[in-house]
ZATIPA-899268 format. One record per residue: residue in three letters; x, y, z of N, C-alpha, C, O, CB in turn. Coordinates in steps of 0.1 Angstrom, whole numbers, plus 5000, padded with zeros to 4 digits. Glycine has a CB too. Example, Ala and Ser with C-alpha at 12.3 -4.5 7.8 and 13.67 -1.06 7.14 Angstrom:
% ZATIPA-899268
ALA513249435078512349555078513249675078514249675085511349555090/SER512849785071513749895071512950005079513450115080514149945057/
***
This chain:
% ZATIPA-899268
UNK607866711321608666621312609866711307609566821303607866561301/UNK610966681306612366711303612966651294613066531296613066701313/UNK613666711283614266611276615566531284615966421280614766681262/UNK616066581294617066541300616166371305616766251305617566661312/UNK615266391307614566261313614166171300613966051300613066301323/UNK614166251288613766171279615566061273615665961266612766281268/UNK616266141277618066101274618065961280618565861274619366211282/UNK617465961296617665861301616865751299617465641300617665891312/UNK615665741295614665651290615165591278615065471276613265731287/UNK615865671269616665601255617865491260618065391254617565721245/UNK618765551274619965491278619065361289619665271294621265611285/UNK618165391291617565261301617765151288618565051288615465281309/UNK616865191277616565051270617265011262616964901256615465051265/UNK618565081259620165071254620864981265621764911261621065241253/UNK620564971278621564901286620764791293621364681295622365011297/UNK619964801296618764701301618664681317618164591324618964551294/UNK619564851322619564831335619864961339620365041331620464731340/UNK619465001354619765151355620965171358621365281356619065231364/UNK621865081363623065111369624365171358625265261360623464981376/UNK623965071343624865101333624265231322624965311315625064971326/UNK622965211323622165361320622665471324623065561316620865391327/UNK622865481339623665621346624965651344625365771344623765611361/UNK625665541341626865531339626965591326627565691325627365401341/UNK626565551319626365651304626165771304626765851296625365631296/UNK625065841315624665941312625066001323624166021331623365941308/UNK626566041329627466051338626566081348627166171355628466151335/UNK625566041354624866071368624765941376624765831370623466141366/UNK624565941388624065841397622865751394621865801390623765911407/UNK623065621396621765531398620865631408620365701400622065361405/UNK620365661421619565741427619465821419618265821416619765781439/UNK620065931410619266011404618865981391617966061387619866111404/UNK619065921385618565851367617065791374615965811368619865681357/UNK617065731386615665641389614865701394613665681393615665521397/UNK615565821402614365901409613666011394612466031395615266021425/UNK614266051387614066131374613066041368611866061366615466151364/UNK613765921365611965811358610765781364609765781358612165651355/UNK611065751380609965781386609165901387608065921392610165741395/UNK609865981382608966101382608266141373607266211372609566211385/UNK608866081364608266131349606966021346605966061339609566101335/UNK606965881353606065771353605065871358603965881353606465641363/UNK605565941370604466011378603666061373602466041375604766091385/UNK604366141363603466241359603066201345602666281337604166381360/UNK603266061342602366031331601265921333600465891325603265981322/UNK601365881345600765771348600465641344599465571343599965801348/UNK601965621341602065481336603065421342603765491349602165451323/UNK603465311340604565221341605365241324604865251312603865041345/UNK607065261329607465281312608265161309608565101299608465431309/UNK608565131322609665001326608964881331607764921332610865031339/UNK609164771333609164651339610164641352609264571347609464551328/UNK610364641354611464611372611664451373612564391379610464671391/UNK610764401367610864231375611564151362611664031360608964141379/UNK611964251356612764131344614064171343614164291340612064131327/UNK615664101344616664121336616964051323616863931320617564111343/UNK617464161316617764301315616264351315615364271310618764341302/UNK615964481320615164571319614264541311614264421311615664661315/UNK613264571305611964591296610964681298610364691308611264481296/UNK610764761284609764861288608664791285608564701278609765001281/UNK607564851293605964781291605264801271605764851261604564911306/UNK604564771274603964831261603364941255603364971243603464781258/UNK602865001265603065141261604665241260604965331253602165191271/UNK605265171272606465211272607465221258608365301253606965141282/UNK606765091252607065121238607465261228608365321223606065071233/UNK605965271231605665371224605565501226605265591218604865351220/UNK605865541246606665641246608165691242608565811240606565661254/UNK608965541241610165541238610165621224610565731223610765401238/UNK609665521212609365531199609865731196610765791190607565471198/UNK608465791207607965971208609466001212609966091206606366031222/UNK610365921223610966011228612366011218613366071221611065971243/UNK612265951207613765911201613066001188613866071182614365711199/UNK612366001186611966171177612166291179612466391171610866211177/UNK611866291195612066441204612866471198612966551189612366461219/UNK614166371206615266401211616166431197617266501197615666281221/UNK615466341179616566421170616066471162616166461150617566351164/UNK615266541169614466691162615366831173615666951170611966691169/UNK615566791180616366851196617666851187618166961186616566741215/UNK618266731179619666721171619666821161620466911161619966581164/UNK618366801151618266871138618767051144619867111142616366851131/UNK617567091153617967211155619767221159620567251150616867261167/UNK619967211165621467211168622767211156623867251154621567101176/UNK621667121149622767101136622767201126623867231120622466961128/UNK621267281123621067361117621867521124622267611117619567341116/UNK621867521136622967611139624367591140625167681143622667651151/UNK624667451135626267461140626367461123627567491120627167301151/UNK625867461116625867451096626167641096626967701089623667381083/UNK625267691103625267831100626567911104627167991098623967901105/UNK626667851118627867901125629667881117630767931119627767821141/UNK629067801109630567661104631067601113632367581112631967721097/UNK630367541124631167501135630967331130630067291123630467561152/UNK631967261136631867151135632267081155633267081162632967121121/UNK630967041158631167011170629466841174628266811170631067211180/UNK630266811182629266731187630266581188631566571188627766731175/UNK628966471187629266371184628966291177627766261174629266341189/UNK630266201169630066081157629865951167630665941177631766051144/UNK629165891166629265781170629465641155628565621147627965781181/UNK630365581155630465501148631265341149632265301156630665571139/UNK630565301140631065101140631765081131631565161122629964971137/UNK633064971129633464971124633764821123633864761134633865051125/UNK633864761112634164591111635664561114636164661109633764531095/UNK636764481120637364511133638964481117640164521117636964361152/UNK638264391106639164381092639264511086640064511077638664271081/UNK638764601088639064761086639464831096640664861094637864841083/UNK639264861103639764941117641564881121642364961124638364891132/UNK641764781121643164761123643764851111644464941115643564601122/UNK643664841104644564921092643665031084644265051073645264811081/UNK642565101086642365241082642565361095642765481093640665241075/UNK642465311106641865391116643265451120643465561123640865311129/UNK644265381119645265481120646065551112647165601114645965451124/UNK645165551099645965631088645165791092645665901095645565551067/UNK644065761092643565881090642865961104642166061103642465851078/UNK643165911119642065911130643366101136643066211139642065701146/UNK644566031134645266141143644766281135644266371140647066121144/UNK645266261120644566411111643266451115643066571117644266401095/UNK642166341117640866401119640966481133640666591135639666271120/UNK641466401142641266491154641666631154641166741158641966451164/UNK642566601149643366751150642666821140642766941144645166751147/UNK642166821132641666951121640266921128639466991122641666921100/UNK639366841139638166871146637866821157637166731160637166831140/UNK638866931168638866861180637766891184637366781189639666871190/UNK636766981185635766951192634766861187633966841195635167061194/UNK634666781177634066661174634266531183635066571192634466641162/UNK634066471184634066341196633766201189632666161186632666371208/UNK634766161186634566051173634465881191635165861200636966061156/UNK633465841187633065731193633565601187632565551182631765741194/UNK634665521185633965431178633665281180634365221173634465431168/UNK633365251183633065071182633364931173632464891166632165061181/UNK634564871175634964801168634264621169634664541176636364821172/UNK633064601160631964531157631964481149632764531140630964571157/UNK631164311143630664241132630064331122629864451123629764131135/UNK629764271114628764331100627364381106626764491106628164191086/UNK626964211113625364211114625664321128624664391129624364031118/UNK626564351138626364401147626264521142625264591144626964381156/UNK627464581133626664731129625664771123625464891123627164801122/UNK624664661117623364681111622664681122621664761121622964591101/UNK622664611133621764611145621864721153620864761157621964501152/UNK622864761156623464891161622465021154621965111161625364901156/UNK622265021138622165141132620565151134619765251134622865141117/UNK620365031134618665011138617965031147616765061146618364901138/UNK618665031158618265081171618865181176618865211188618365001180/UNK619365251166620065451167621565411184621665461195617565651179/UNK622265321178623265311190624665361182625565431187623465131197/UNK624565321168625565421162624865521151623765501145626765331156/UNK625965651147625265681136625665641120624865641111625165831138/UNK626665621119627265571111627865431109628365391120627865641112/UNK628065351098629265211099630065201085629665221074628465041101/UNK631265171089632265181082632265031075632164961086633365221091/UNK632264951067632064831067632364751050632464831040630564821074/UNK632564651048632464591035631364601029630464531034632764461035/UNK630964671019629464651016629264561009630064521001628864751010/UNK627864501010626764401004626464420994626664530990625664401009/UNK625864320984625464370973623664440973623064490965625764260963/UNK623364390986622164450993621564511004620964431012621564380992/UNK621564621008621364671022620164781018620264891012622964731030/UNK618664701025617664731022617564811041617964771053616664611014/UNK616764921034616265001045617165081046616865191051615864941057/UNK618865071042620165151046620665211033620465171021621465051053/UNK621465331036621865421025623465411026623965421037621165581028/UNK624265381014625565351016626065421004625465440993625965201018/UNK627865451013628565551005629865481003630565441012628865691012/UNK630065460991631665390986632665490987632665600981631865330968/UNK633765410998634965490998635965450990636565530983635565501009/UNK636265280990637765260984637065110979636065040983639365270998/UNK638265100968637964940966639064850968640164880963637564920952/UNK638964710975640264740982640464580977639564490978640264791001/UNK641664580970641964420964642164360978642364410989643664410952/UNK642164190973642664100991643864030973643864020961640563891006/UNK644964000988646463950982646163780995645363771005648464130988/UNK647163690991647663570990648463591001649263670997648263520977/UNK648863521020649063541025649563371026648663301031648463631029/UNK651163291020651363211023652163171037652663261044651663181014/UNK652263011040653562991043654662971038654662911027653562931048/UNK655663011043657263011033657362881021657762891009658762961046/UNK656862741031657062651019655862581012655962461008657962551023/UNK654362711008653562611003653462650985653862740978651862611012/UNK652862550984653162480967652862610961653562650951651762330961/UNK651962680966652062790955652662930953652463030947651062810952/UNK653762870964654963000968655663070953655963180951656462920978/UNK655762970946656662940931655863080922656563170917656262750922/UNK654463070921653963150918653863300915653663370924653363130922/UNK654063350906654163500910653163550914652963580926654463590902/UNK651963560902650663600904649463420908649463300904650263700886/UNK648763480916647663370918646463380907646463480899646963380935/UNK645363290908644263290905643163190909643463070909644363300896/UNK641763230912641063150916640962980913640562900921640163210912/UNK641262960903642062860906642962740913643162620912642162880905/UNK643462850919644362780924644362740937645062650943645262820922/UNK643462820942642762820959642262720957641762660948641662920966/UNK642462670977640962510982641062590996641962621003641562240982/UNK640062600997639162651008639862591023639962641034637562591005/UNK640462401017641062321027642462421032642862431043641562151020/UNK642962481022644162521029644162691037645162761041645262521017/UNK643062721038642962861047642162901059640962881060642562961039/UNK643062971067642862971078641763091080642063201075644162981083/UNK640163081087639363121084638963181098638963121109638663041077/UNK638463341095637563381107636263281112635763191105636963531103/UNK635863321126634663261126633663341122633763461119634263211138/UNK632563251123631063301117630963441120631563471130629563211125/UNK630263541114630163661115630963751110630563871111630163671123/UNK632263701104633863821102633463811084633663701078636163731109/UNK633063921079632463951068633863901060633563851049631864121067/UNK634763891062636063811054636163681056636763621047637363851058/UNK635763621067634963451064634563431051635363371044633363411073/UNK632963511044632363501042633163501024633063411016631663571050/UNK633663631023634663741018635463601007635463580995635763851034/UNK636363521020637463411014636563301007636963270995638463311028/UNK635663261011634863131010633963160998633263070992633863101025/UNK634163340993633463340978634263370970633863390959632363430975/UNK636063390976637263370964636863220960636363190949639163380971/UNK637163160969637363010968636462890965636162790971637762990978/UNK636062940954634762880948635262790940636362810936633662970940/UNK634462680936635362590925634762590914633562630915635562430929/UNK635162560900635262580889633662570884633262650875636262490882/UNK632862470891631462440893631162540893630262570885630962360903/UNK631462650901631062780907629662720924628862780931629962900889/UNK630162620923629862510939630762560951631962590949630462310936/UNK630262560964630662600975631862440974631562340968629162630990/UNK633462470983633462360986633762331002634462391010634262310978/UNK632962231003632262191012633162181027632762211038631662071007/UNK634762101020634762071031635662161045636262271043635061961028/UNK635662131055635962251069637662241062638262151056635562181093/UNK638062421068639362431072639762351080638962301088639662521075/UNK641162321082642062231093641862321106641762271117643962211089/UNK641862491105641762601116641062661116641062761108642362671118/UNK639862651125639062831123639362901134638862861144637262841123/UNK639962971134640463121145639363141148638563151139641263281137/UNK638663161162637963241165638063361171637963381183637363201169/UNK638363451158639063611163638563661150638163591140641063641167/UNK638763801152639063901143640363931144640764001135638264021145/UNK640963921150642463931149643463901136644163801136643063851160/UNK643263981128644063911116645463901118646063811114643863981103/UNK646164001125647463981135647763841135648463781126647264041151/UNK647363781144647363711148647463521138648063421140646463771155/UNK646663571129646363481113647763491109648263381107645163571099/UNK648363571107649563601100650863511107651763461100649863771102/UNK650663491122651763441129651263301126652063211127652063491144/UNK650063281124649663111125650063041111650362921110647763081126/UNK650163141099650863141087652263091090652462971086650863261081/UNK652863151094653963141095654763021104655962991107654063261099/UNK653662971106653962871115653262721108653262611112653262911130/UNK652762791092652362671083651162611088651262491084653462551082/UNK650362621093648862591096647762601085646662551085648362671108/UNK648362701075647462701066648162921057649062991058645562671077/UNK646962901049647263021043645863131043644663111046647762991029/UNK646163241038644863321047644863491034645763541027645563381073/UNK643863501037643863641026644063761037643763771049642263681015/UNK644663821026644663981033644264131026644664171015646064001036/UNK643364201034642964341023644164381021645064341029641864471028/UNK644364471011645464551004646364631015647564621018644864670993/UNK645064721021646064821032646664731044647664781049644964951040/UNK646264621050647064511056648364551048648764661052646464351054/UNK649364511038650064551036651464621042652564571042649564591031/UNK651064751046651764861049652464861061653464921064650964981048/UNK651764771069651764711082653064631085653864651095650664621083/UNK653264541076654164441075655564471070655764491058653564331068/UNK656464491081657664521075658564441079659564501084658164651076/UNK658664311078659364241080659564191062658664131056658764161092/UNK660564211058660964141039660264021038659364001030662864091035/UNK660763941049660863761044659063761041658463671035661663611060/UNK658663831046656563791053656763841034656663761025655163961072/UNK656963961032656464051021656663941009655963940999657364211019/UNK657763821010658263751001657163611000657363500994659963721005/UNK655963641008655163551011653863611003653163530997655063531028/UNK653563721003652763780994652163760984653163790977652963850991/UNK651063720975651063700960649763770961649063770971651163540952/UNK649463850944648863910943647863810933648263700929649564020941/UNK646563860929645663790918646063820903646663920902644063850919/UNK645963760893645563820883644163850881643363830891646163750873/UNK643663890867642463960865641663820866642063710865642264050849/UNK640463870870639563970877640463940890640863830892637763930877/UNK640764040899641064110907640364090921640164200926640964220901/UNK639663950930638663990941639164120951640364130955638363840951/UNK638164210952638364310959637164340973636264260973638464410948/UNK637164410980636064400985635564560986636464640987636164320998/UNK634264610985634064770984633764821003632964791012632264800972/UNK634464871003634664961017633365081016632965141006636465041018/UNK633065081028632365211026631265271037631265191046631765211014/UNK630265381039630065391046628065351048627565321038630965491047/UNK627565351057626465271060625365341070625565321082626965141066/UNK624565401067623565491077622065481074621665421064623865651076/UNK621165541085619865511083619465641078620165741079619065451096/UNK617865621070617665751058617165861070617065981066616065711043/UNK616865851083617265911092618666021097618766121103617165831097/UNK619365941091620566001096621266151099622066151090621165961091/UNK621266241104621366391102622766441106622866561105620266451110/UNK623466381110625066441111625766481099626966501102626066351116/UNK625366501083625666481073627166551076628066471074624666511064/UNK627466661079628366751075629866661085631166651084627666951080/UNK628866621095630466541100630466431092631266431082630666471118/UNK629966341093630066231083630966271069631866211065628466181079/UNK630566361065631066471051632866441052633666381044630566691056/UNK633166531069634266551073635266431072636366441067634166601086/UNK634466301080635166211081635366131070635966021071634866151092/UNK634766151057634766081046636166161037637066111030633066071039/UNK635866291039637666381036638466371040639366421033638166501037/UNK638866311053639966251057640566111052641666071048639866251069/UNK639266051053639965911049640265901033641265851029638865781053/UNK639065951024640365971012641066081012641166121000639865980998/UNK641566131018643166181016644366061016645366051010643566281029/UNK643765981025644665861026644765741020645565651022644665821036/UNK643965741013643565641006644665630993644965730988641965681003/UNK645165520988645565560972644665550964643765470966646565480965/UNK644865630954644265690941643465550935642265530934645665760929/UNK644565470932643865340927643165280932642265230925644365260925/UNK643165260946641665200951640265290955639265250961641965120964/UNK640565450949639365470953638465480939637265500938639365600962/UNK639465460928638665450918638365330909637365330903638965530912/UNK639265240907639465110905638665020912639064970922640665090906/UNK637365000907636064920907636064810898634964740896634865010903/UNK637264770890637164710882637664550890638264550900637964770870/UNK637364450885637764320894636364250898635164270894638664370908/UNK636764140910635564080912635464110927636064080937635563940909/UNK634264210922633364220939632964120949631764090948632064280938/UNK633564070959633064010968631964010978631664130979633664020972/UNK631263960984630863990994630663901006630163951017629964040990/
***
């Protein structure tokens, strides 16, 4: 038994097939299958199923998997414990990221990270909420970047920034006049909404509560089915409706007339808490460390401390 064979048994039941297994683990289908058959061999079991797509390990296969995803980050720990001593910073981050963050953090701060840790290998994956929680559950990422919850049981989370959402009209709707907004003044009828899953669906629809503190009920005229908030912005503009935007969206937009479309909240302030999301597992600490010093460098002052307002979720 080899841990190299045990790498592949993790990427069998990550992909649910050997072809995309191998492909991960830069080697050939004939050699990833001839390696599991051998290891079957010499355990005398079946670890896989063959007759089902995608893939399935048997039930014991289970629970060699279970042994082999211990091995293998006990095999991490050691490594990590020598790269702490060495001061080296090397390996790989693998991480998720919800797709309303990653448009506008990932390029404030991705080019500095590289460059102050090229031998690091930043992975990342641009995913839903529930997909990075599913991801972190089944060790596919190590980290997520994400809006946090007011509850995330079983997971350990780190606040980076707190990030106000601003009033994203069209040129001529009623509450252009306005300087500052307030809850209030929103109806749910007039904004243009992610689909199910885009933690800012969720995010708008608990600005836009009515005075009852009652959901209201009835559907937008548009639901976008994207994460593309890009994209929200031009549908604005084209008067279909109106749409929120996190703060760092912002910086993005340099066109005047858009910026003249802008309105901000008065107090309370909805904001949403950014931050980061791992299992009590987790052992990359010192990169994770790394990539949490870059991003507040970039961050402004005011949102990484300015908790004050109304937390969303």
């Amino acid at each position: 038994m080899t841990l190299t064979q045990l790498e592949y048994l993790i990427a069998i039941e990550r992909y649910g097939n050997f072809s995309e297994a191998a492909k991960s683990c830069f080697v050939t289908q004939p050699t990833l299958s001839m390696q599991i058959q051998k290891l079957e061999d010499e355990l005398g079991i079946k670890i896989f199923r063959r007759d089902k797509q995608p893939i399935e390990p048997t039930d014991i296969g289970r629970k060699i998997l279970e042994q082999a995803k211990l091995i293998l980050k006990e095999k991490e720990k050691l490594q990590i414990i020598l790269q702490l001593e060495k001061g080296e910073f090397v390996g790989t981050l693998r991480v998720a990221i919800i797709p309303t963050v990653s448009s506008y953090l990932l390029p404030m701060f991705l080019g500095n990270f590289t460059k102050k840790y090229p031998e690091v290998e930043l992975i990342i994956d641009e995913v839903t909420t529930d997909e990075v929680i599913a991801g972190l559950s089944k060790n596919h990422f190590d980290i997520g970047i994400i809006a946090l919850r007011s509850n995330h049981d079983n997971f350990l989370t780190e606040t980076l920034y707190y990030e106000p959402f601003v009033a994203f009209l069209p040129p001529d709707h009623k509450l252009i006049n306005k300087k500052k907004l307030s809850q209030d003044d929103l109806n749910v009828n007039d904004f243009l909404l992610l689909k199910e899953g885009h933690c800012l669906r969720e995010q708008t629809l608990s600005v836009c509560r009515s005075n009852e503190n009652e959901w209201i009920e009835k559907s937008s005229k548009v639901v976008f089915e994207s994460g593309n908030l890009e994209t929200l912005i031009k549908l604005v503009d084209q008067k279909f409706g109106m749409t929120l935007l996190p703060f760092l969206a912002l910086q993005y937009i340099k066109d005047k007339k858009k910026l003249h479309q802008i309105r901000e909240f008065n107090n309370p302030v909805p904001k949403r808490e950014v931050g980061f999301i791992y299992t009590h597992t987790f052992i990359k600490k010192h990169l994770s460390n790394a990539l949490k010093e870059e991003i507040l460098k970039v961050i402004p002052d005011e949102l990484k401390k300015n908790k004050n307002g109304l937390i969303v979720h």
